[in-house]
ZAMARGU-4260 file (C-alpha; in steps of 0.2 Angstrom, whole numbers, plus 5000, padded with zeros to 4 digits):
<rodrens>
0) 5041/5130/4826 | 5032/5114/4825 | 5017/5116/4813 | 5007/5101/4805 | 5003/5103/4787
5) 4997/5084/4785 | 4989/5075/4798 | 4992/5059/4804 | 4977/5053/4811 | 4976/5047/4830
10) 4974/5026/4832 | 4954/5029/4834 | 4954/5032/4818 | 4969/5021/4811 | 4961/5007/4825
15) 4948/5003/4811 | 4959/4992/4802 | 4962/4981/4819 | 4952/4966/4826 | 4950/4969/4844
20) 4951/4952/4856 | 4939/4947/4866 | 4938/4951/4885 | 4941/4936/4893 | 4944/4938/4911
25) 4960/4933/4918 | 4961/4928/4936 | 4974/4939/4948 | 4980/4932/4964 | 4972/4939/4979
30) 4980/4934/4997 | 4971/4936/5012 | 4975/4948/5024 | 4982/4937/5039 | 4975/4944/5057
35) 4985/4931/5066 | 4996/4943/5076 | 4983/4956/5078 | 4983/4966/5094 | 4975/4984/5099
40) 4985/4991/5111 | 4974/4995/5130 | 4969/5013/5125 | 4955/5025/5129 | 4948/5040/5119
45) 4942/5056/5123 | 4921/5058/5128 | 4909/5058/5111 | 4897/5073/5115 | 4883/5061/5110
50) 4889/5045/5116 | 4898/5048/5132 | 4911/5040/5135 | 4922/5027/5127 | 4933/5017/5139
55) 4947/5005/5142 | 4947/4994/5128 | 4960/4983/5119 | 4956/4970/5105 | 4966/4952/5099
60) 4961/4944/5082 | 4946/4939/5087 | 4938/4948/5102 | 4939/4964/5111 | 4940/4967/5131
65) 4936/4980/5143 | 4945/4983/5159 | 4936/5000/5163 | 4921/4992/5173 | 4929/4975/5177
70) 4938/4965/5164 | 4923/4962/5152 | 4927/4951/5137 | 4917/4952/5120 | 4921/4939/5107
75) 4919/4945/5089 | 4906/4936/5082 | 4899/4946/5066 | 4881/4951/5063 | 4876/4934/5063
80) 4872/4938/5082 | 4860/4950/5085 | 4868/4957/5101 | 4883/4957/5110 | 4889/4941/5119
85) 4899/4946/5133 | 4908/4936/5147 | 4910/4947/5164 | 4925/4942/5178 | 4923/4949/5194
90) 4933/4941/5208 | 4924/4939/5225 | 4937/4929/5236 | 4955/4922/5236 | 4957/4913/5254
95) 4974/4901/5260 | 4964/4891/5272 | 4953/4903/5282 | 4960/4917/5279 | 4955/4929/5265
100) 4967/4938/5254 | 4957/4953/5246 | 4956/4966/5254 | 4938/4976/5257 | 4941/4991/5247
105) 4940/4991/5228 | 4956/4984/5217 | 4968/5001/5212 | 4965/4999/5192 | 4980/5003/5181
110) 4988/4998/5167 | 5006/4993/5164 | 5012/4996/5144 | 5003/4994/5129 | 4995/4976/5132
115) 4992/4972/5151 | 4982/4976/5163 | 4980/4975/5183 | 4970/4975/5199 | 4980/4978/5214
120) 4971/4968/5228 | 4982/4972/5239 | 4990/4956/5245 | 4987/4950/5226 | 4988/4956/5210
125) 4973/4954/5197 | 4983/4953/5177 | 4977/4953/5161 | 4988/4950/5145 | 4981/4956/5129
130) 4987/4941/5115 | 4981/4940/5099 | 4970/4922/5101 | 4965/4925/5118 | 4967/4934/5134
135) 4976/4928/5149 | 4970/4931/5167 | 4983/4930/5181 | 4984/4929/5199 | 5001/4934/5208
140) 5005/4933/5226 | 5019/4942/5231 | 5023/4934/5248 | 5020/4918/5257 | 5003/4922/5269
145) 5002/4917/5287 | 4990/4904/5283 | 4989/4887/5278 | 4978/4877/5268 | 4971/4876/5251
150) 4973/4891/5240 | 4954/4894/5234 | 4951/4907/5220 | 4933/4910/5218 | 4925/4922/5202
155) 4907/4926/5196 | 4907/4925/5178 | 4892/4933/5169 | 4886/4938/5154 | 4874/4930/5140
160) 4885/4916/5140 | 4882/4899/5153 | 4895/4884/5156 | 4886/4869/5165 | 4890/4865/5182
165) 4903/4853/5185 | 4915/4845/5200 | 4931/4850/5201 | 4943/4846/5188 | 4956/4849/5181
170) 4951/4855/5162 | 4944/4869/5151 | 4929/4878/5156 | 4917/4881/5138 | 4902/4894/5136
175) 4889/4893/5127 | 4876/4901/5118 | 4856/4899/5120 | 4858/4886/5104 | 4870/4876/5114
180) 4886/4882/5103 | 4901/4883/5111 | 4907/4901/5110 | 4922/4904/5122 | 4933/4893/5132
185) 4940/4896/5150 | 4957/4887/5151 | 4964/4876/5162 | 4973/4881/5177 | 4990/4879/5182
190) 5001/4887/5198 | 5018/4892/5194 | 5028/4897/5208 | 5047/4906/5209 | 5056/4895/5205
195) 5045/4889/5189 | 5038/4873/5196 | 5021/4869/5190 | 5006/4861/5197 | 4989/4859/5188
200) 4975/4865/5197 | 4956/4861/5198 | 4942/4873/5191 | 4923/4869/5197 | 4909/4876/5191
205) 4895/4880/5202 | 4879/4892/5202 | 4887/4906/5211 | 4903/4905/5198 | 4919/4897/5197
210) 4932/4890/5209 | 4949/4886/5207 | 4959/4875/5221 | 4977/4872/5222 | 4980/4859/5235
215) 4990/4866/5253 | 5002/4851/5251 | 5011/4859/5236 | 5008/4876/5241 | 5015/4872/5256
220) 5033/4870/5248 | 5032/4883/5234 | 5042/4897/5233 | 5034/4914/5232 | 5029/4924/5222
225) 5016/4912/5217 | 5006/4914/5201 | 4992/4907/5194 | 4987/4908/5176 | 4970/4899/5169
230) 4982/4896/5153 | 4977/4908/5139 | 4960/4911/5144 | 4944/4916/5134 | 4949/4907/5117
235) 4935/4908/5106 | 4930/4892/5095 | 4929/4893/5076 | 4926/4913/5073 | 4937/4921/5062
240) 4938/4940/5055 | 4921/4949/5050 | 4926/4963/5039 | 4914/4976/5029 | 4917/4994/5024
245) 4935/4992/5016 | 4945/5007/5010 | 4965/5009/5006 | 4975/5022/5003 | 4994/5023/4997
250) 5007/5034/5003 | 5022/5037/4991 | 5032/5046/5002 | 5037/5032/5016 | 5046/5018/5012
255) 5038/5005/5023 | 5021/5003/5029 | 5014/5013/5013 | 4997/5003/5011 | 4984/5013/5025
260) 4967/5001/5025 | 4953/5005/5036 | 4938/4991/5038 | 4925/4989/5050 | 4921/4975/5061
265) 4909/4968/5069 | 4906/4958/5089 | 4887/4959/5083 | 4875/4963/5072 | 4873/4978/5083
270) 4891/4984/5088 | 4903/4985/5074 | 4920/4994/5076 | 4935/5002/5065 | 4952/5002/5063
275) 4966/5006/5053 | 4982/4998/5049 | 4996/5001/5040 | 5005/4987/5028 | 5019/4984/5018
280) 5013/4985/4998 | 5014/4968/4996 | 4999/4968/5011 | 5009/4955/5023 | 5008/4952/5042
285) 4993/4958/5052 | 4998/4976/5049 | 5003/4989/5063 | 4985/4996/5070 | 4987/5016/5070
290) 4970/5021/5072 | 4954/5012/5080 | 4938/5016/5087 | 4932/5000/5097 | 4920/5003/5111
295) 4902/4995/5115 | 4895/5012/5119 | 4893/5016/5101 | 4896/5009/5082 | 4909/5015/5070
300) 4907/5010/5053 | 4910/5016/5032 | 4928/5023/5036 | 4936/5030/5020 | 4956/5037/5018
305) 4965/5049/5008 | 4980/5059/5013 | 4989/5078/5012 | 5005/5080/5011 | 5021/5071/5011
310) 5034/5063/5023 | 5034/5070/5041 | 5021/5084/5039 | 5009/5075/5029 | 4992/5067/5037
315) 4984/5051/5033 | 4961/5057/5037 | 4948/5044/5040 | 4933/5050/5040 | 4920/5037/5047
320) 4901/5037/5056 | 4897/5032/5074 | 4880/5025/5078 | 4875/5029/5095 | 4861/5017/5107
325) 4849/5034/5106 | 4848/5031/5087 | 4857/5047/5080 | 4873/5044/5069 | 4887/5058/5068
330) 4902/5057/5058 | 4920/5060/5063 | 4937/5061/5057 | 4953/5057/5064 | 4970/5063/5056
335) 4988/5053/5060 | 5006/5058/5054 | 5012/5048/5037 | 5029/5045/5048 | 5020/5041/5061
340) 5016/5020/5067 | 5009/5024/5086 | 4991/5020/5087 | 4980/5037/5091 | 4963/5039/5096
345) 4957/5056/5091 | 4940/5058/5086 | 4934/5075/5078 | 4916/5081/5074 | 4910/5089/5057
350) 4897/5102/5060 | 4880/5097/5066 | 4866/5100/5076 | 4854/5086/5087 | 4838/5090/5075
355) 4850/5080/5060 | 4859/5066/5057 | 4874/5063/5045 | 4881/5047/5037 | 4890/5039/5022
360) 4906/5049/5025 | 4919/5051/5011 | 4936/5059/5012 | 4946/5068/4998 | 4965/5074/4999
365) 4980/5078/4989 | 4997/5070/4979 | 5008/5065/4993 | 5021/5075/4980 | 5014/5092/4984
370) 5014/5102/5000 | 4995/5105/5008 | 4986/5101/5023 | 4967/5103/5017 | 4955/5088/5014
375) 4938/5088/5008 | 4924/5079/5021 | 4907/5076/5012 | 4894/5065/5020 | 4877/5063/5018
380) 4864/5074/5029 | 4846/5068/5036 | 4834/5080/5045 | 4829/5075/5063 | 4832/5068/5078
385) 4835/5051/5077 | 4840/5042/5062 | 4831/5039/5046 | 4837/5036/5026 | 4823/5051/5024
390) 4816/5055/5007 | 4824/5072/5007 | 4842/5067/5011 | 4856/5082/5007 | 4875/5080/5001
395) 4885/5092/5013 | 4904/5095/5013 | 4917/5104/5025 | 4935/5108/5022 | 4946/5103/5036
400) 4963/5111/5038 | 4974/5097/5045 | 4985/5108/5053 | 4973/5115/5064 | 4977/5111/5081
405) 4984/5092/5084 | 4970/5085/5074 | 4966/5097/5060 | 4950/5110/5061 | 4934/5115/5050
410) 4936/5129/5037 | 4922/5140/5033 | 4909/5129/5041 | 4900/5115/5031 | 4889/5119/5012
415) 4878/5111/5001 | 4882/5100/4987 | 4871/5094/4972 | 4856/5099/4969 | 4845/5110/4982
420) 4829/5100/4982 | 4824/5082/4981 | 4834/5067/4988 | 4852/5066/4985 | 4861/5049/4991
425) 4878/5040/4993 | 4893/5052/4990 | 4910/5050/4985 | 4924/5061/4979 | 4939/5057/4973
430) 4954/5052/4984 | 4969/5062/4977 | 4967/5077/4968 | 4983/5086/4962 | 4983/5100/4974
435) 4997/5115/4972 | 4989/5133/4970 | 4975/5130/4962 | 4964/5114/4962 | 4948/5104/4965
440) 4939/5089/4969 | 4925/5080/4960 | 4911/5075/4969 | 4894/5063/4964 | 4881/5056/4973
445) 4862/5050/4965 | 4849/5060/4966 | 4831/5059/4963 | 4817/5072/4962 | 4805/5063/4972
450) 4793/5065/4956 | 4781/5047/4955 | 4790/5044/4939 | 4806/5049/4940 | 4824/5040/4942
455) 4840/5042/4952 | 4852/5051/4942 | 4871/5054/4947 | 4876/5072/4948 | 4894/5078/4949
460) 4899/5094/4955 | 4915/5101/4956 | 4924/5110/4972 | 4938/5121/4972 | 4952/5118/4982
465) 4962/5132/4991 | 4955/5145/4981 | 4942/5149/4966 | 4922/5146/4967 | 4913/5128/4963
470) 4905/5123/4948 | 4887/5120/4944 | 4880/5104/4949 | 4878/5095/4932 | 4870/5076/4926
475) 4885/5063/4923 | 4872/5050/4912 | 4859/5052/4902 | 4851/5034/4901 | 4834/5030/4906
480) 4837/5019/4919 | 4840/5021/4936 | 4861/5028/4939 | 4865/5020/4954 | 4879/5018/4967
485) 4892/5033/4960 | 4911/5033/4963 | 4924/5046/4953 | 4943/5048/4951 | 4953/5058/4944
490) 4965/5076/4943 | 4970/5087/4936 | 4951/5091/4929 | 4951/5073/4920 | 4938/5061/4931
495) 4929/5043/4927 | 4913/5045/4934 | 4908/5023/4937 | 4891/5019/4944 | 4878/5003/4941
500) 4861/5007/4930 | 4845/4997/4938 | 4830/4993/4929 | 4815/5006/4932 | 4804/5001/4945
505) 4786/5008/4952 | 4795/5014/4967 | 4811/5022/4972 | 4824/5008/4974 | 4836/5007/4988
510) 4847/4995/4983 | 4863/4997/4970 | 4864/4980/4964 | 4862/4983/4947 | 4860/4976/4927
515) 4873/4987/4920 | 4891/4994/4926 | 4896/5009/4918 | 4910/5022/4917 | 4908/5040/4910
520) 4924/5051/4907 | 4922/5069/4913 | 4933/5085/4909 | 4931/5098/4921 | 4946/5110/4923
525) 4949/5121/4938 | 4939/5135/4938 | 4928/5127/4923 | 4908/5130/4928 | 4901/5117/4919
530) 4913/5104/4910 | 4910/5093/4898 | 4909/5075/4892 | 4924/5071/4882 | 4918/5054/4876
535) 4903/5043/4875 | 4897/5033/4890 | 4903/5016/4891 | 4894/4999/4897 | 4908/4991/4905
540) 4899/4974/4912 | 4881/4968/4911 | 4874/4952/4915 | 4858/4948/4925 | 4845/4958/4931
545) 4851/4969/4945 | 4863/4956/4952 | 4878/4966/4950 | 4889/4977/4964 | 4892/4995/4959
550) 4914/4996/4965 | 4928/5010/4966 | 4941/5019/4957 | 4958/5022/4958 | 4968/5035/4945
555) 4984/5034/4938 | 4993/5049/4941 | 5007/5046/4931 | 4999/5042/4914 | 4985/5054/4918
560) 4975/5042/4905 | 4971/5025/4917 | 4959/5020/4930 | 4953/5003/4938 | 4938/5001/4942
565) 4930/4989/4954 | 4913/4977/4953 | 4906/4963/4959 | 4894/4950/4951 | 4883/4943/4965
570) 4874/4930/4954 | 4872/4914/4968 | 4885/4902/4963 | 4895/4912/4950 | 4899/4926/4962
575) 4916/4934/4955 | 4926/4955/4959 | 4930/4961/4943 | 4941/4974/4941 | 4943/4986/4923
580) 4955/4994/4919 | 4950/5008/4909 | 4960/5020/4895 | 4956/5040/4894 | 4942/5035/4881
585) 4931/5028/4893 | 4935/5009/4887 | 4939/4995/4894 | 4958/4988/4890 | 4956/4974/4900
590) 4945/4964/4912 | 4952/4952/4927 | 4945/4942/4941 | 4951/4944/4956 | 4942/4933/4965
595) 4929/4921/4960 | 4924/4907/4975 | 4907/4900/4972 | 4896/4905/4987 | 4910/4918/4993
600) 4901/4934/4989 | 4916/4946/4987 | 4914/4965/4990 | 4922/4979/4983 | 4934/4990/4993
605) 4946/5003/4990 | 4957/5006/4975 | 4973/5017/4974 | 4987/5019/4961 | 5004/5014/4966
610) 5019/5023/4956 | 5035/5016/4962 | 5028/4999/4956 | 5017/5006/4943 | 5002/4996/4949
615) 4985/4999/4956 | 4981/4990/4977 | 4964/4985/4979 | 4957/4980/4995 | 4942/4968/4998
620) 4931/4959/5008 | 4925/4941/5004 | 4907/4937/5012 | 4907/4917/5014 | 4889/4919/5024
625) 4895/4914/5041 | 4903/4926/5054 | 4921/4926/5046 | 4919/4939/5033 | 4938/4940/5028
630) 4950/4956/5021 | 4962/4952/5005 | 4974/4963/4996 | 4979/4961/4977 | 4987/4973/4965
635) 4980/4975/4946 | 4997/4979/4935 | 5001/4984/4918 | 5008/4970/4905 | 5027/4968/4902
640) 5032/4981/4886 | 5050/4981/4878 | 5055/4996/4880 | 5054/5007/4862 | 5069/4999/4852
645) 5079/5008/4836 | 5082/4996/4821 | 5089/4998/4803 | 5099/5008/4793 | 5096/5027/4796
650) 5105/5038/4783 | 5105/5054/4795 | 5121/5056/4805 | 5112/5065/4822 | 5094/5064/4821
655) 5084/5049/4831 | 5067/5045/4833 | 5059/5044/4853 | 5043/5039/4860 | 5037/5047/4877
660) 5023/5044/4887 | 5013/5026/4893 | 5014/5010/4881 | 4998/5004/4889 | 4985/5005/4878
665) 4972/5019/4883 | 4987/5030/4885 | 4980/5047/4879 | 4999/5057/4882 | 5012/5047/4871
670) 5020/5057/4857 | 5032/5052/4843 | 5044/5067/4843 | 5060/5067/4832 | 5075/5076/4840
675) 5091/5081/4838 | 5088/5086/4819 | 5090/5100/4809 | 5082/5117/4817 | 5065/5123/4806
680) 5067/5111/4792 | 5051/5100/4786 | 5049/5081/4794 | 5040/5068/4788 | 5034/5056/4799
685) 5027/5037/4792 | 5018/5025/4802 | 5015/5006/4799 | 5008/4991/4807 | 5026/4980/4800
690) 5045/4983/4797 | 5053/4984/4783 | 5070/4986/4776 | 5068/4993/4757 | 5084/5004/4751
695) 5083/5021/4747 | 5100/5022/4736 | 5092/5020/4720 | 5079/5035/4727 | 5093/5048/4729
700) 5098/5042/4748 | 5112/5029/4747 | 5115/5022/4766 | 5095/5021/4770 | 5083/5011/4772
705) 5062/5015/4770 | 5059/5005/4787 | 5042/5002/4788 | 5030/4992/4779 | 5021/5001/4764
710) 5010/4987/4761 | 4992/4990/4759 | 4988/4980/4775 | 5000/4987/4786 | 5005/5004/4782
715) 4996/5019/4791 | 4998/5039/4787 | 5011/5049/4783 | 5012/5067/4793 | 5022/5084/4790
720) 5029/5094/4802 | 5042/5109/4806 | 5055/5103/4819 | 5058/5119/4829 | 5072/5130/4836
725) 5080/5117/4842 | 5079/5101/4831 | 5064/5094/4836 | 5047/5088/4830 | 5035/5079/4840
730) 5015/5073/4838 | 5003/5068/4853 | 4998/5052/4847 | 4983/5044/4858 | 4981/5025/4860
735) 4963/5021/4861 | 4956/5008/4873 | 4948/4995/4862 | 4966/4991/4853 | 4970/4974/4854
740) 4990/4972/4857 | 4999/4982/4845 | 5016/4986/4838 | 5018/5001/4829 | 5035/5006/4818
745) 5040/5024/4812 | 5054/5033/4805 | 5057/5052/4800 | 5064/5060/4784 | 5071/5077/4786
750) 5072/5088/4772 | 5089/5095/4768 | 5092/5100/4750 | 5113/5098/4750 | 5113/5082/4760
755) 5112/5070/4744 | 5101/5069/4726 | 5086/5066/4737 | 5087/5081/4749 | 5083/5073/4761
760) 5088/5058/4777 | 5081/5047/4785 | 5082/5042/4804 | 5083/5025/4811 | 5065/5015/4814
765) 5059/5013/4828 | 5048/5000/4836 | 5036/5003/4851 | 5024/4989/4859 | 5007/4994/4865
770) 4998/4982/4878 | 4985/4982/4891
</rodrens>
């Protein structure tokens, strides 16, 4: 039995008494994300039934290659190009003297382990290697031919890039843009023969292409086979990464490689590509690529993660769109092991039909901890046949079973979500839901009625999980201005719903940038129709007039009480990505910067919890307004606590007091229990904000102390309880967010008429810290 006769209020109420600090954002390193190293293994992929088909592709840090058509070679130049600029080899003749080495018919094509590529001529072999900062072109004659002369290598190079003519020489070759810039660079040759002497050779440019001449002298003595090898051809001068679309997720069943991050990338404005890699937590190396859809045929772009599952049998899902040259955009998803670091292709369609178009995919899954293999897809749905943002967009989802064949099948077909009518925008559910039996996922977009004066409002809707029906599509907000840009997290029916609020305008906006950030806590149990809002809505950040970037969420799923939430303030020389932490109240505990460059517009990415370090990932993207858009990692944690400490002298001979739960403010689970003392006898618990040490012997309890302090200032409540069958009491004592840094002291009396003249003794204090 453990009845309350006398309440101790919760800290929201005791808080009163306490001067909150101000929010002062401290700055948290951020590293970049190095893609020095970065390689995409030669790969192909099955057909797209709207796009065709995919390739031969590979990719280094800074440019892709085809080898499927010829060896064409795309240097990644970000959407500050409007098209593709490509450079296109195709050898025409390799002569000793007079006579010709290639052979009439077309090259045999194949391709020899994970980075290199060939061209058998016949009498000489055509190489690619794929490195990270270039690729390298070699020729290699087997034999010595029965000819004598210079060895003349003769290629068309074309494309949207031009080198200007030139003698031979022997030097790089550069190609330029139509401004004149110097875009890629053709290196210069050298001829290596068997036994590893080298001799530089000439390159010539001409009109018909370019020429490179080794000199019948040396080749005359060289000993064969002969290569030659332009020398890390087709570097590419002053571009760097270009990253958009950013999303992580974290597996807690691996113990390396735990960090998943997908981002897009772009060669142009016009072809942007994804990929996926896996990292260590503390984001280091360019990261193992496990998943990439790269081809020129068609765009990939807005990939999102989550995961089912644990080690072996669990699956990591991206869900992403592909844009195709007809104008339509399908999305897709790909499922990979968890144990799994082989980079994979697959490419499966949601539902769909050629009269509609679908876009702005999100991805919902499970705790790595609990056994399940279904994921929630919802994307965003537009009527006809080639693609527009139309004014009567639909929220659809689709359940994919991720053990359906080898990558994972729909469910029941796809469903509405939201409301029936009007226009419904920009979805999101949340990442990891706490699966088992019974469970669900939350899911928000904006909507508006299409009325002349009304506003986008965000709507939030639950859907079950395995089993049980939905809930009703309900309003998360109830301000008057436009609610904007929604993102939620959350289980176990506890959900932060974040989103931007935009001044009213006389037409529908399109844009999220926004005056307000804001975050609304939702209840919404399992099986619950409606739910409920548990606490007020919160104005996290505000300043400027539509100038700030709605972000992400991630939920910690050990104190069920804490999320972070992401935001970036776009204000021309003062841009900044903030992230919140926020407690189970909705308010904010603490505010950082995690990166603030002037001119560097950063841009939210993805945010997950991690539990064996007890700290939240966040992947982003900083914009510094060229074509090297580049990809950071950086982890928000909790402060340092001392770990709750006895003190004192206690009279009682067995009885202790315990906190359990989070120390960080915001905490909603922490209780003060006593245990180990008498069963079914009353308990007193006092609360204070000091320590003290006055004795109890003159009051009946020789050997004790009263250990806290009673002072007016200081001391809190007392509370009555029962302990129960087996010695123990315990109280649910919430922290509320808006504390400032707090240390609380308690200590219990337990009543037992024989024990002394009092009847009653007193445990030990104990002191617990509370920070952000």
């Amino acid at each position: 039995m453990n009845t309350t006769r006398c309440f101790l209020p919760t800290l929201a109420g005791l808080g009163l008494s306490l001067t909150a600090t101000a929010q002062d954002p401290a700055s948290i390193p951020a590293n970049a994300i190095k893609s020095e190293g970065l390689r995409i293994p030669i790969h192909t992929a099955a057909a797209d039934p709207v796009g065709g088909e995919y390739g031969t592709w590979a990719a280094g840090s800074n440019y892709k290659v085809s080898f499927h058509d010829g060896m064409q070679f795309v240097p990644l130049l970000g959407d500050a190009v409007a098209r593709n600029h490509t450079l296109n080899w195709r050898t025409t003749s390799i002569r000793v003297g007079e006579r010709e080495l290639l052979e009439s018919h077309a090259p045999a094509s194949r391709q020899i382990g994970d980075y290199r590529y060939e061209y058998d001529h016949g009498f000489v072999v055509e190489a690619y290697d794929v490195l990270s900062t270039g690729l390298e072109q070699t020729f290699v004659i087997a034999q010595r031919p029965a000819a004598s002369g210079d060895l003349v290598i003769r290629g068309t190079l074309d494309g949207t890039l031009t080198a200007t003519e030139r003698a031979a020489q022997h030097g790089d070759v550069h190609f330029y843009d139509a401004q004149g810039s110097a875009v890629i660079g053709y290196g210069a040759a050298i001829a290596i023969d068997a036994l590893g002497d080298t001799v530089p050779m000439t390159t010539a440019v001409t009109d018909e292409g370019i020429e490179l001449r080794l000199p019948a002298s040396w080749l005359a003595n060289a000993a064969f086979p002969l290569t030659v090898d332009p020398l890390l051809t087709n570097q590419l001068f002053g571009i760097g990464d270009d990253i958009h679309d950013v999303d992580l997720y974290r597996d807690d069943e691996q113990s390396l490689s735990n960090i998943w991050v997908v981002h897009s990338f772009r060669a142009s404005a016009t072809d942007v590509d994804i990929m996926v890699r896996r990292f260590p937590d503390d984001f280091s190396g360019p990261g193992v690529t496990v998943f990439t859809d790269l081809t020129s045929t068609w765009g990939a772009q807005h990939g999102q993660l989550a995961g089912v599952g644990g080690s072996g049998a669990g699956r990591v899902v991206t869900v992403f769109e592909r844009n195709y040259q007809s104008g339509q955009r399908r999305v897709r998803w790909h499922t990979h092991r968890k144990n799994s670091t082989q980079l994979s292709t697959a490419a499966s369609p949601v539902p769909g039909s050629n009269s509609s178009n679908e876009w702005r995919p999100d991805v919902g899954g499970t705790k790595s901890s609990v056994p399940g293999n279904t994921v929630l897809l919802v994307y965003q749905r537009e009527q006809g046949t080639n693609f527009s943002n139309t004014s009567t967009s639909e929220i659809v989802g689709v359940k994919v079973d991720t053990t359906i064949s080898s990558n994972g099948g729909v469910v029941g077909g796809d469903f509405r979500i939201g409301a029936t009518s009007g226009d419904s925008e920009r979805p999101a559910v949340n990442q990891v839901s706490e699966g088992g039996v019974q469970y669900s996922w939350m899911v928000v977009c904006q909507h508006h009625n299409n009325a002349f004066n009304g506003k986008w409002n965000v709507i939030a809707q639950r859907i079950a999980g395995a089993f049980g029906s939905n809930g009703n599509p309900r309003h998360v907000s109830l301000a008057g201005l436009h609610e904007v840009g929604p993102k939620v997290e959350g289980a176990n029916g506890r959900y932060l719903v974040s989103f931007g609020l935009r001044t009213i305008q006389s037409v529908k906006p399109t844009s999220v940038l926004s005056t307000h950030i804001t975050a609304q806590r939702i209840d919404w149990p399992h099986a619950d129709v409606n739910g409920r809002r548990v606490h007020a809505e919160r104005i996290i950040y505000s300043a400027g007039q539509n100038q700030q970037l709605p972000g992400t969420l991630g939920f910690d799923l050990d104190s069920e009480s804490h999320w972070v939430m992401t935001y970036a303030r776009t204000t021309n020389g003062s841009e900044r990505l903030l992230a919140s932490k926020i407690g189970f109240d909705g308010i904010e505990t603490e505010r950082l910067a995690a990166y603030e460059v002037s001119g560097f517009d950063p841009v939210p990415g993805g945010v997950c919890y991690d539990p064996d370090n007890e700290r939240f990932a966040i992947a982003f993207a900083v914009d510094n307004n060229t074509a090297s858009n580049t990809l950071w990692g950086t982890h928000v944690t909790y402060e340092n606590t001392t770990a709750p400490a006895e003190y004192g002298n206690g009279c009682h001979p067995t009885a202790d007091p315990v906190w359990n739960g989070s120390q960080a403010l915001g905490s909603e689970f922490g209780t003060i229990e006593v245990v180990q003392a008498p069963t079914n006898t009353g308990a007193f618990l006092v609360a204070s904000l000091g320590a003290g040490a006055n004795p109890l012997s003159g009051y009946g309890m020789p050997g004790c102390d009263f250990l806290v302090d009673a002072s007016a200032s200081k001391y809190l409540a007392t509370a009555f309880f029962v302990t129960n069958n087996v010695g123990r009491a315990t109280m649910n004592l919430p922290i509320p967010g808006y504390l400032p840094r707090t240390d609380l002291y308690f200590q219990w009396f337990l009543l037992e008429p024989n024990a002394n003249p009092a009847g009653a003794r007193g445990t030990r204090g104990l002191r617990v810290q509370y920070r952000r």
